[in-house]
C-alpha positions as MATLAB code, in Angstrom:
seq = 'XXXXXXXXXXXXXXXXXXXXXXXXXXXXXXXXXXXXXXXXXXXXXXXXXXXXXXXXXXXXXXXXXXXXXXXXXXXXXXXXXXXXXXXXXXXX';
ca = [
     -43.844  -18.623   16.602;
     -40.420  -17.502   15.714;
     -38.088  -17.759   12.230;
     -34.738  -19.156   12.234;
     -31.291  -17.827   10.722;
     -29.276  -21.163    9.676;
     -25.965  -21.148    8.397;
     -26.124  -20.227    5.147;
     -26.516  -16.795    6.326;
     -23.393  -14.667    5.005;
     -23.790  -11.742    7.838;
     -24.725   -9.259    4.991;
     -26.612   -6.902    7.473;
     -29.593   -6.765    5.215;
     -32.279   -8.045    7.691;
     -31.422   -6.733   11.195;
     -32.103   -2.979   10.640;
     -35.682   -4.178    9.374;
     -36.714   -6.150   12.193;
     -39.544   -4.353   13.458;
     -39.129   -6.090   16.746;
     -35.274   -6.190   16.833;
     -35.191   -9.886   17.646;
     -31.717  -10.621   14.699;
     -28.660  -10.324   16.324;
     -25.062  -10.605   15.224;
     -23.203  -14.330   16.211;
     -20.683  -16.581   14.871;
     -20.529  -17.829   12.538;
     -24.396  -16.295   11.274;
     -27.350  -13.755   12.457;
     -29.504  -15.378   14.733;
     -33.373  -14.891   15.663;
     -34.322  -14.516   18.991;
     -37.396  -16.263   18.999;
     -38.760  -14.669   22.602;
     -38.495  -11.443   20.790;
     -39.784  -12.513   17.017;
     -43.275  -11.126   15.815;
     -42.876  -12.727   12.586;
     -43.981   -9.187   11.843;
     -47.608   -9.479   12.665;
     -48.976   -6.451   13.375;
     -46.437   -4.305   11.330;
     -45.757   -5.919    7.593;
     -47.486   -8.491    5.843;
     -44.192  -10.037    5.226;
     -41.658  -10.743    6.953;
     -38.962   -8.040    6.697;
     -36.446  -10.099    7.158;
     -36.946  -12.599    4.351;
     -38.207   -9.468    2.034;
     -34.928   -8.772    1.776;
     -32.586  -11.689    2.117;
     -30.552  -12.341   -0.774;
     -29.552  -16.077    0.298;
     -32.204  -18.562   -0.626;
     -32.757  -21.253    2.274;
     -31.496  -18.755    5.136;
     -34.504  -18.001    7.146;
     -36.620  -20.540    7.668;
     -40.062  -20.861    9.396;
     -41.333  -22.422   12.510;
     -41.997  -25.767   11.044;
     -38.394  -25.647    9.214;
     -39.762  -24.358    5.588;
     -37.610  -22.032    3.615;
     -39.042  -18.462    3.426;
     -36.914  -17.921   -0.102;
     -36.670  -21.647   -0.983;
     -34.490  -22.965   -3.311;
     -34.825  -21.172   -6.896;
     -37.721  -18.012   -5.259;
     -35.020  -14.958   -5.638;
     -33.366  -16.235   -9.131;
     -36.443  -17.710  -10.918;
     -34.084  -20.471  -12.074;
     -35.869  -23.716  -11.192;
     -33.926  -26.261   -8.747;
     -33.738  -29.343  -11.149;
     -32.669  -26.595  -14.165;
     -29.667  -25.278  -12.019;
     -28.461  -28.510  -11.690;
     -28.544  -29.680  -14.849;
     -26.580  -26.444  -15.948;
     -23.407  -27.063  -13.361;
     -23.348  -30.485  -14.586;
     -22.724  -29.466  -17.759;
     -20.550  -26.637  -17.689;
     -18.271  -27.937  -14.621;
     -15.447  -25.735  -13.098;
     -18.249  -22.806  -13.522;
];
């Protein structure tokens, strides 16, 4: 049991003061998890911290590889909807 950083991560220090069991660490080129050390909070938060306050959707996923804040959770814009905007205003 253990999330995973990927590289989407922009290093915005949100998530590592949070963990509860101080498994995120700072690496190039993105955070990583340290999955001997991750809880996935159980036992302190009913969510995990660190995807409570991510601001990147896609960064942390689970152990079986599913987004925690997939695609179009934080904005409320629908995937399929965001794409059809950039198509039509391009350069934007």
């Amino acid at each position: 049991m253990a999330f995973k950083i990927i590289e989407s991560c922009v290093n915005c220090w949100a998530c590592e003061p949070l963990c509860p069991s101080k498994a995120i660490f700072e690496a190039k080129p993105h955070f990583i998890i340290k999955a001997s050390l991750c809880t996935e909070c159980e036992g302190d938060y009913a969510d995990p911290q660190c995807a409570s306050i991510c601001p990147i959707e896609g960064a942390i996923l689970d152990a079986s590889g599913v987004p925690l804040n997939p695609p179009g959770s934080l904005t409320g814009i629908p995937v399929g909807l965001s794409a059809v905007a950039s198509e039509e205003r391009p350069g934007i």
